[in-house]
Structures are given as structure tokens and as C-alpha cells.
C-alpha positions as CSV (number, residue, x, y, z in Angstrom):
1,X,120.9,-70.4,-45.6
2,X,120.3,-69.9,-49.4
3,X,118.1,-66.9,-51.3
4,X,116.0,-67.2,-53.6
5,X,115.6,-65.7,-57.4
6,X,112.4,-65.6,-59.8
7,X,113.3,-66.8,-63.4
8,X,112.2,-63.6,-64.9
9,X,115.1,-62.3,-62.9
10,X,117.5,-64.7,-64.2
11,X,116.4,-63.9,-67.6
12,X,117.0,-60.2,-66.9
13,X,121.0,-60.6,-65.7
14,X,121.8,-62.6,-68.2
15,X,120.2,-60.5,-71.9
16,X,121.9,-57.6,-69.9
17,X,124.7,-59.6,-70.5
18,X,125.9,-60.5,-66.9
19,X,128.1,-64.2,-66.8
20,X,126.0,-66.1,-64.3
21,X,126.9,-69.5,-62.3
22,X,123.7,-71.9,-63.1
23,X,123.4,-75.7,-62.0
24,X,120.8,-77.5,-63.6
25,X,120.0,-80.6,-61.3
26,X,117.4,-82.3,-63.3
27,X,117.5,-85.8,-65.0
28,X,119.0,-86.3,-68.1
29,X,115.5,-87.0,-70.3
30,X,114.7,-83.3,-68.9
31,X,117.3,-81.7,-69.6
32,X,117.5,-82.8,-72.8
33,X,114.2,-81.2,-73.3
34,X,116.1,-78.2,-73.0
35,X,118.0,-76.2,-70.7
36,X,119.2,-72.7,-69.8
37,X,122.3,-71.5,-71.7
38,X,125.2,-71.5,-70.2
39,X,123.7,-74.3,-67.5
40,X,126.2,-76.7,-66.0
41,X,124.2,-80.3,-66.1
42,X,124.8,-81.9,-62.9
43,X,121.8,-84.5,-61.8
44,X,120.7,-83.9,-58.3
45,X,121.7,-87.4,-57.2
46,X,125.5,-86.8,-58.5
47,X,126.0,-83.7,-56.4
48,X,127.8,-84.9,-53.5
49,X,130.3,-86.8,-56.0
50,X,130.6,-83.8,-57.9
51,X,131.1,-81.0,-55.5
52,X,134.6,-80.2,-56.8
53,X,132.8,-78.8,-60.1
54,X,130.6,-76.1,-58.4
55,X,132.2,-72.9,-58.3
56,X,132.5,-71.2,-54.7
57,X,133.3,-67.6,-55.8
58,X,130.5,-66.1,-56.1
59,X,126.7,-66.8,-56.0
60,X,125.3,-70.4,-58.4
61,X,122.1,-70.2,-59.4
62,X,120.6,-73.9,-58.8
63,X,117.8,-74.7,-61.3
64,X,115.1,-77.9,-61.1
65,X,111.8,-78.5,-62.9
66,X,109.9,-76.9,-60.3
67,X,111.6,-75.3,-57.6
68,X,112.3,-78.4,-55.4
69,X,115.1,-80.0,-55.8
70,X,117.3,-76.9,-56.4
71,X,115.9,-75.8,-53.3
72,X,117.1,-79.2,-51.7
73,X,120.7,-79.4,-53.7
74,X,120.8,-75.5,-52.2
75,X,120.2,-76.7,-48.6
76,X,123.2,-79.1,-49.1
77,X,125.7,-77.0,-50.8
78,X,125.1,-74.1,-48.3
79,X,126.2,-76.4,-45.7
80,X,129.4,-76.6,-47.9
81,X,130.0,-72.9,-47.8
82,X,128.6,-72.2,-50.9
83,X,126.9,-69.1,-52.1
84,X,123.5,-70.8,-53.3
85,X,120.1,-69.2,-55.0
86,X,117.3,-71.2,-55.8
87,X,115.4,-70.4,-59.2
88,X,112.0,-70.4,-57.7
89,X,108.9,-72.2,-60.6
90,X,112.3,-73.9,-62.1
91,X,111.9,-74.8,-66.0
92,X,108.2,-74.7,-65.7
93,X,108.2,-71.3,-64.7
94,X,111.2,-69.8,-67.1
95,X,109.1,-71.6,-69.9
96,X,105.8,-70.2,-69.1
97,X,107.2,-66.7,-69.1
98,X,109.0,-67.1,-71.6
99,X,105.4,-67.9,-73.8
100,X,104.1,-64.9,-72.5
């Protein structure tokens, strides 16, 4: 099973300066829209080809658009004995907070 975090969270951890595992899972014309810093870039779809570049010590934050497919790429790596948490809102969310 995986948690789950809320973006405001994430943004918390990381101005107090904690180093923080992310996975950014969404396509290329979205990420290039922007992304967290300090995001790995690893498409959804290439995770299973790719699962030698997530980290297993210690807990990687997965990050989507919406919540979805971080939630899905966190049900699969889980089952690979890794420490997953889901960003819940994804990008939308970060970026709506981040307006406020």
C-alpha cells in the first residue's frame, strides 16, 4: 500500500530545505509546461522499463497532473517494494496554491 501527501505539504519539506525523492510521470508536452524542482521526468508508460532509476531508500514522492496516474504508477511500484506517496491534486493542485 502507498500514502498519500497534499502538495502544500510537499511545498513545506522542501522551502524547509528537506532533499525529497519526486517522480514526475506526466507526458513530455506537460512537463514541459513546468515541473517541480528537483523532479525526476519519468513518463508513466516508461516506468516498468525504468524501474532501475527509482530510488528504494527512502519514501518517492510520485507526481501527475491530477492525482491519477501517480496514484496508479504508486500501486505498481509498491508491489516492487518501494516506499511510494502519491501527491494528491498533482500539478493542478501545486499550481492553484501556489496562486493563492
Amino acid at each position: 500500500m502507498f500514502r498519500e501527501i497534499e502538495p502544500s505539504e510537499v511545498r513545506r519539506r522542501l522551502l524547509a530545505g528537506e532533499s525529497l525523492q519526486m517522480i514526475d510521470v506526466r507526458e513530455d508536452d506537460e512537463v514541459a509546461q513546468g515541473m517541480i524542482s528537483g523532479a525526476k521526468h519519468i513518463p508513466l508508460g516508461e516506468i516498468p522499463a525504468r524501474l532501475d532509476e527509482i530510488p528504494r531508500d527512502g519514501e518517492v514522492i510520485m507526481i501527475c497532473r491530477s492525482g491519477g496516474r501517480s496514484m496508479r504508477a504508486c500501486q505498481y511500484l509498491s508491489q516492487h517494494g518501494i516506499d511510494c506517496v502519491n501527491m494528491v491534486g498533482g500539478m493542478l493542485q501545486w499550481n492553484e496554491e501556489e496562486e493563492e
